[in-house]
N, CA, C and O atoms as a Maestro MAE file, in Angstrom:
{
 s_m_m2io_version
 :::
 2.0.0
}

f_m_ct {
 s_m_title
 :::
 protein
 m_atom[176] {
  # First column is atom index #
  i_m_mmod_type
  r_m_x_coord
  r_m_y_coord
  r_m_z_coord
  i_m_residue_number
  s_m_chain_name
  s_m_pdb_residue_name
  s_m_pdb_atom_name
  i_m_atomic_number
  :::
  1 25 -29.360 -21.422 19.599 1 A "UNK " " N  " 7
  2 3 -28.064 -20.842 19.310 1 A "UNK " " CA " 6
  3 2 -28.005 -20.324 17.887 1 A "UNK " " C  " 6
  4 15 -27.088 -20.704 17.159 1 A "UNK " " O  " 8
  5 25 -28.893 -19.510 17.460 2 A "UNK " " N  " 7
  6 3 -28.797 -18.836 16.152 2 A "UNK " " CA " 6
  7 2 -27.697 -18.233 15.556 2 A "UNK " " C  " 6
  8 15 -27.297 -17.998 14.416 2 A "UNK " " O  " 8
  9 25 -27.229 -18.008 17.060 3 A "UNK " " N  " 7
  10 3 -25.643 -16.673 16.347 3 A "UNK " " CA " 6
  11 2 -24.406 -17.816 15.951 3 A "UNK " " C  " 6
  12 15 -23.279 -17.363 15.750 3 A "UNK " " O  " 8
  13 25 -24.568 -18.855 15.875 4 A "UNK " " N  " 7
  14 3 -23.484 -19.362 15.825 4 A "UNK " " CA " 6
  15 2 -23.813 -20.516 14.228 4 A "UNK " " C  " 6
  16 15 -23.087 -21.155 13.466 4 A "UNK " " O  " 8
  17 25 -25.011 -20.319 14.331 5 A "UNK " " N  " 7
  18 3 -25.346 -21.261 13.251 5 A "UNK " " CA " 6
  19 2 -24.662 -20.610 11.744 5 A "UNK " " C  " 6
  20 15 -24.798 -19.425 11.440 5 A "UNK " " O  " 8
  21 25 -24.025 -21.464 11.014 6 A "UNK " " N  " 7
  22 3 -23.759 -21.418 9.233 6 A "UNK " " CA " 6
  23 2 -21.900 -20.862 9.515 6 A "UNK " " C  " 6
  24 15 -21.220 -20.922 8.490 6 A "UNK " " O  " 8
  25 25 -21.305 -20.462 10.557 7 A "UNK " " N  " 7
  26 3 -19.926 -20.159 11.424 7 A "UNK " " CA " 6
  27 2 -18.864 -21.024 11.227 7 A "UNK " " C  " 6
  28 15 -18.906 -22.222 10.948 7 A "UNK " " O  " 8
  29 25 -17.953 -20.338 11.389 8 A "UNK " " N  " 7
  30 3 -16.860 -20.989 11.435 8 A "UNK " " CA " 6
  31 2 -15.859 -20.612 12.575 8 A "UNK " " C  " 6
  32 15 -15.098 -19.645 12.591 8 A "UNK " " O  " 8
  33 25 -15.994 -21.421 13.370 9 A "UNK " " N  " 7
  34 3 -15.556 -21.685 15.139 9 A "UNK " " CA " 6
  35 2 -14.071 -21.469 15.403 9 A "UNK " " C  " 6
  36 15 -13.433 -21.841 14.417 9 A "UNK " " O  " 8
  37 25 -13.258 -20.985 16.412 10 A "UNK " " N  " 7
  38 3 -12.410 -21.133 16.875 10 A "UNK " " CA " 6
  39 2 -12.410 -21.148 18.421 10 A "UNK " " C  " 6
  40 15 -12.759 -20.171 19.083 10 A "UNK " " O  " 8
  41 25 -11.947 -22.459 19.017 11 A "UNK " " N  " 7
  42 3 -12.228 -22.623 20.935 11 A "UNK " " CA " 6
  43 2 -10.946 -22.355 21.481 11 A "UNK " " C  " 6
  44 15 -9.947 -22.863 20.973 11 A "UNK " " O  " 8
  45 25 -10.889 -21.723 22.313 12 A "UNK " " N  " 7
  46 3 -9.448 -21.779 23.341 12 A "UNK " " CA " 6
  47 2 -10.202 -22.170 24.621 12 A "UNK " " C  " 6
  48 15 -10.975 -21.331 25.084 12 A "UNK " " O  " 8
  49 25 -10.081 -23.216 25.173 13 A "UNK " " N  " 7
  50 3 -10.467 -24.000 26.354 13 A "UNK " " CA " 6
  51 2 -9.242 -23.609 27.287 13 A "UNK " " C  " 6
  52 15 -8.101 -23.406 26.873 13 A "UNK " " O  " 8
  53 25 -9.742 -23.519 28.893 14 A "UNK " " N  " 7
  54 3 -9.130 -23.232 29.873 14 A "UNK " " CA " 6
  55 2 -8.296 -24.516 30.561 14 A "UNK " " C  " 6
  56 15 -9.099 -24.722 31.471 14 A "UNK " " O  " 8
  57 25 -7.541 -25.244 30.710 15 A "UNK " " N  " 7
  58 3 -7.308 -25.993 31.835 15 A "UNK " " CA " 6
  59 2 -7.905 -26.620 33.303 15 A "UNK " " C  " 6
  60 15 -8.126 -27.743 33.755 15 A "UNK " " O  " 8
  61 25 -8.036 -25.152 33.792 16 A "UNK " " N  " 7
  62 3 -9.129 -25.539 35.000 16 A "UNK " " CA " 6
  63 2 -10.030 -24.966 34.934 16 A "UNK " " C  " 6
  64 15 -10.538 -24.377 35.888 16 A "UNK " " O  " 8
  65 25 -10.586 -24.992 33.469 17 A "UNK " " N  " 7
  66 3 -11.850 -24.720 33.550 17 A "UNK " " CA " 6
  67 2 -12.871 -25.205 32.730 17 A "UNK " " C  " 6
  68 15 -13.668 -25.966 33.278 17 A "UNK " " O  " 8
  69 25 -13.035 -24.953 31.574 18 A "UNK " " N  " 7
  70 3 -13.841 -25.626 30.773 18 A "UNK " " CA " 6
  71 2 -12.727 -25.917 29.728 18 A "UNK " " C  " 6
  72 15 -11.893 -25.012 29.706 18 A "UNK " " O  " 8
  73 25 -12.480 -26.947 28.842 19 A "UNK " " N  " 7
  74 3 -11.738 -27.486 28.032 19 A "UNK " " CA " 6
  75 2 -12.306 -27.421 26.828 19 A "UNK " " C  " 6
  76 15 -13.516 -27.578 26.659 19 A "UNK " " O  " 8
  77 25 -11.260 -27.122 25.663 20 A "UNK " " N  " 7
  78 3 -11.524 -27.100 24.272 20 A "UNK " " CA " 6
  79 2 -12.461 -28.203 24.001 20 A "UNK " " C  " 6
  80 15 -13.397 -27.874 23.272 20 A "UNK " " O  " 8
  81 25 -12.453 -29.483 24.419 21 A "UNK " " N  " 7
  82 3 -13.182 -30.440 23.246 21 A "UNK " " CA " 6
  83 2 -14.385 -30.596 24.202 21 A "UNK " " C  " 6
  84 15 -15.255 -31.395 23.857 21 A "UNK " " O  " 8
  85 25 -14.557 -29.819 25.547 22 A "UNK " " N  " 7
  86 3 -16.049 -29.798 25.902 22 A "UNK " " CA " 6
  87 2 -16.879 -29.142 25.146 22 A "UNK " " C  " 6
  88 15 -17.903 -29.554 24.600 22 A "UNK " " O  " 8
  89 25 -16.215 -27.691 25.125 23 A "UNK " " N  " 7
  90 3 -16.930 -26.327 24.329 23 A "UNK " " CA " 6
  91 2 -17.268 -27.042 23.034 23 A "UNK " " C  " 6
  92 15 -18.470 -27.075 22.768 23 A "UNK " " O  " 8
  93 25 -16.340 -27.690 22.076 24 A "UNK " " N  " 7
  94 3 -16.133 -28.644 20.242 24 A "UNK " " CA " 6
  95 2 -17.664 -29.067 20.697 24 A "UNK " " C  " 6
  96 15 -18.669 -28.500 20.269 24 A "UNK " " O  " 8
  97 25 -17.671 -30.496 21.926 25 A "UNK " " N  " 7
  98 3 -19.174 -31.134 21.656 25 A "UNK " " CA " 6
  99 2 -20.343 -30.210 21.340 25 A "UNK " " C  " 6
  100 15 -21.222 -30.312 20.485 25 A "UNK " " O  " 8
  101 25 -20.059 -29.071 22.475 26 A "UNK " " N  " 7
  102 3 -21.587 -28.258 22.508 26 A "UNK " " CA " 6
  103 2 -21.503 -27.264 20.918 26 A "UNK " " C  " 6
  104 15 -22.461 -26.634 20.468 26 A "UNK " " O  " 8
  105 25 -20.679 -27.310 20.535 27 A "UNK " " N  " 7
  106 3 -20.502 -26.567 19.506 27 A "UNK " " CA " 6
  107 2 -21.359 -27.200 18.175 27 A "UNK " " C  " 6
  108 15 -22.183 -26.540 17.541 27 A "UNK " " O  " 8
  109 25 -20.954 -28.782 17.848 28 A "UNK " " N  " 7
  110 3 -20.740 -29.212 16.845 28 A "UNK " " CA " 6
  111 2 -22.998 -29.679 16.721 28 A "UNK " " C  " 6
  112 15 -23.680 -30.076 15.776 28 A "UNK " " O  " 8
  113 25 -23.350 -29.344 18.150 29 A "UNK " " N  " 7
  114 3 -24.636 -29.691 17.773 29 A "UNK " " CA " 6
  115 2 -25.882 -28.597 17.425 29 A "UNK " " C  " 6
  116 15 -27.106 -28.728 17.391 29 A "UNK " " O  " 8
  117 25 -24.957 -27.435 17.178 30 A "UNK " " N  " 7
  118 3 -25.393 -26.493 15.894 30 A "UNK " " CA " 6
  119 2 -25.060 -26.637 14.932 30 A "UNK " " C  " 6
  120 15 -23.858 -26.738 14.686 30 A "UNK " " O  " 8
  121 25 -26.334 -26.726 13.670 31 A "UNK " " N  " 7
  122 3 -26.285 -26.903 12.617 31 A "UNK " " CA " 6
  123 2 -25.146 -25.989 11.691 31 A "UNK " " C  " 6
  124 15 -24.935 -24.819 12.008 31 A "UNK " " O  " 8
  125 25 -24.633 -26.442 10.854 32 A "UNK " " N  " 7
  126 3 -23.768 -25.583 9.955 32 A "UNK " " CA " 6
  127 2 -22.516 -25.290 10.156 32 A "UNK " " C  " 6
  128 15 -21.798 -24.920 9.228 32 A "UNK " " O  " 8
  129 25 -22.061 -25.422 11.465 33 A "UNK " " N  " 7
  130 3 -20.956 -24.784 11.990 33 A "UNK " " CA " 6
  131 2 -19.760 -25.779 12.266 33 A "UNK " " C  " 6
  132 15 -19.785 -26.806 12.944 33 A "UNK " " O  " 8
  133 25 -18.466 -25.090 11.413 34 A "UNK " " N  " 7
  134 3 -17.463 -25.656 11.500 34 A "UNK " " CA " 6
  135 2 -15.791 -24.948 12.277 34 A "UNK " " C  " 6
  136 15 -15.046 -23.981 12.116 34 A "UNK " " O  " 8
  137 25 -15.888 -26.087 13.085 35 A "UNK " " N  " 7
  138 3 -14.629 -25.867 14.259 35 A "UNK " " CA " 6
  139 2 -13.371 -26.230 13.690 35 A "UNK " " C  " 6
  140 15 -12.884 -27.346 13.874 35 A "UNK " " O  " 8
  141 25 -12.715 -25.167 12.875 36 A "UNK " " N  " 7
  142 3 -11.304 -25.011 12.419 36 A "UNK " " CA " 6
  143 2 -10.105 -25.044 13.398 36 A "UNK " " C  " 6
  144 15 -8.988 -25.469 13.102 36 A "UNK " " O  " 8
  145 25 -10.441 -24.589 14.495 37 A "UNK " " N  " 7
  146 3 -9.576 -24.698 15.096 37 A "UNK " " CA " 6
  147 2 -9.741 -25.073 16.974 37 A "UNK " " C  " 6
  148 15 -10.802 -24.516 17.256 37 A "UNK " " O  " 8
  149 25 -9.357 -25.530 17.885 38 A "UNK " " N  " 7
  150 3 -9.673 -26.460 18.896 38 A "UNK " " CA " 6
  151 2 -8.508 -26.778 19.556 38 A "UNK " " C  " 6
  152 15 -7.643 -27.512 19.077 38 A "UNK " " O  " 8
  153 25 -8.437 -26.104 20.941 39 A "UNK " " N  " 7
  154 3 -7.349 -26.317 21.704 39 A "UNK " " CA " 6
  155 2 -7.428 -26.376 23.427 39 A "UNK " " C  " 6
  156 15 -8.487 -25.968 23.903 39 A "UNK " " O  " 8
  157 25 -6.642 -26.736 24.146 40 A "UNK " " N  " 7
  158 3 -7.135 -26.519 25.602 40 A "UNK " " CA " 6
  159 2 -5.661 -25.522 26.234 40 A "UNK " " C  " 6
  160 15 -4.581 -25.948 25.825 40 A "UNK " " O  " 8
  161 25 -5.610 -24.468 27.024 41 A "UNK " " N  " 7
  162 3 -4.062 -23.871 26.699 41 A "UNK " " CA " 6
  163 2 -4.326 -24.043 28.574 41 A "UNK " " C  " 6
  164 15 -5.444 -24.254 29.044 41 A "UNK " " O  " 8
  165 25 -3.224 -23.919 29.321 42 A "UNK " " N  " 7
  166 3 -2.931 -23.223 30.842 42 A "UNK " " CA " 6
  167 2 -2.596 -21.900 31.094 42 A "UNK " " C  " 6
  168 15 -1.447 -21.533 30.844 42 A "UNK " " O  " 8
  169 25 -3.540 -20.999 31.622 43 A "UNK " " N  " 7
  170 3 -3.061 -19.874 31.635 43 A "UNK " " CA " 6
  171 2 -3.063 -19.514 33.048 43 A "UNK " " C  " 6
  172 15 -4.031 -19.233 33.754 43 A "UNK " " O  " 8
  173 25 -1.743 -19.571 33.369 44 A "UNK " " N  " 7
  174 3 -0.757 -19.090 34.521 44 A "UNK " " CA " 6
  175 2 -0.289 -17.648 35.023 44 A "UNK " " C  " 6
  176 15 0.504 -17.548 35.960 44 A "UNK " " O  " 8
  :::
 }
 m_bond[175] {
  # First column is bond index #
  i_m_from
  i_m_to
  i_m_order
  :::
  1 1 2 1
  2 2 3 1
  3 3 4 2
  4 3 5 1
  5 5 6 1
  6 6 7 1
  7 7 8 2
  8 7 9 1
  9 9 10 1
  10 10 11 1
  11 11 12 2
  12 11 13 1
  13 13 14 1
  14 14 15 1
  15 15 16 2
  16 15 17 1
  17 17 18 1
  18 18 19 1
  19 19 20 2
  20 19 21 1
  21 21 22 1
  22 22 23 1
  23 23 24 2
  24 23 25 1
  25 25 26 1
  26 26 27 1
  27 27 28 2
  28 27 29 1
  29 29 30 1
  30 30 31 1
  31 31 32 2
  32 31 33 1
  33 33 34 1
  34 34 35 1
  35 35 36 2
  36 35 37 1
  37 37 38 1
  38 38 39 1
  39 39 40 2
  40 39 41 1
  41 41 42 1
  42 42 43 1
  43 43 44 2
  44 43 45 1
  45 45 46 1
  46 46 47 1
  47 47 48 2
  48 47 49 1
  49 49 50 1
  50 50 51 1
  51 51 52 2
  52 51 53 1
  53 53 54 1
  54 54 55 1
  55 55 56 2
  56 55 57 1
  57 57 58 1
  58 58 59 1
  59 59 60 2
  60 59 61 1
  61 61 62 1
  62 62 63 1
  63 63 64 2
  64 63 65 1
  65 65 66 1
  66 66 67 1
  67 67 68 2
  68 67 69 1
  69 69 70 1
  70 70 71 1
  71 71 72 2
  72 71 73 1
  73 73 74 1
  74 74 75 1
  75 75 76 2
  76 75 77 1
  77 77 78 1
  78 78 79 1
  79 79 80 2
  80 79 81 1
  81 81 82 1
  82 82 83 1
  83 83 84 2
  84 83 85 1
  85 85 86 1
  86 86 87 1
  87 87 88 2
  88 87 89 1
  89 89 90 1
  90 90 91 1
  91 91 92 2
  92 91 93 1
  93 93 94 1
  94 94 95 1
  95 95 96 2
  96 95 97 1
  97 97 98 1
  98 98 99 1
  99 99 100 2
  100 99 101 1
  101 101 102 1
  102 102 103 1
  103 103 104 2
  104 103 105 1
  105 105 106 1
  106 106 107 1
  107 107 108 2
  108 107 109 1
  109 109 110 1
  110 110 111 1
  111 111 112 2
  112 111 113 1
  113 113 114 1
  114 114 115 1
  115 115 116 2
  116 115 117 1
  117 117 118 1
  118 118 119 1
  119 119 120 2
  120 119 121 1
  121 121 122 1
  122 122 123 1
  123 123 124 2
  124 123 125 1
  125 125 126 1
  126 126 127 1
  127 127 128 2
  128 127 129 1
  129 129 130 1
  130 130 131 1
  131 131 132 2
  132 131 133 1
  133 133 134 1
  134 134 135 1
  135 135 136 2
  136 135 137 1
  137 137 138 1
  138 138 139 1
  139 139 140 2
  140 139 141 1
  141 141 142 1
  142 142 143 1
  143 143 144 2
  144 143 145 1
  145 145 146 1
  146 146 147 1
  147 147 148 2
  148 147 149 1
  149 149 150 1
  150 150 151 1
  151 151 152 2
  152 151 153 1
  153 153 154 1
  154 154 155 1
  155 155 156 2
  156 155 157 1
  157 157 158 1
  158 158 159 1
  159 159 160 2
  160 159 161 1
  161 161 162 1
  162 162 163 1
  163 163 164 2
  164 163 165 1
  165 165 166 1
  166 166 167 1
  167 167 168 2
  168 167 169 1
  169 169 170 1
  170 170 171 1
  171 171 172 2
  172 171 173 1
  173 173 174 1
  174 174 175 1
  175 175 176 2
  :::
 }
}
């Protein structure tokens, strides 16, 4: 995951689908990169 490495993250996670603090884990085990912001929303 090069493109994401030394970044600074923002997640909008789905409800029924993949969730903000799933995407955060896979995120946080690239080096450098910090998740400012982290949410899960319902979009109806």
């Amino acid at each position: 995951m090069g493109i994401l490495e030394n970044k600074k993250i923002a997640i909008l996670g789905d409800r029924d689908g993949i969730p903000g603090m799933a995407i955060e884990e896979c995120v946080k085990t690239v080096s450098g990169t910090e998740v400012v912001f982290s949410t899960t929303e319902c979009f109806v």
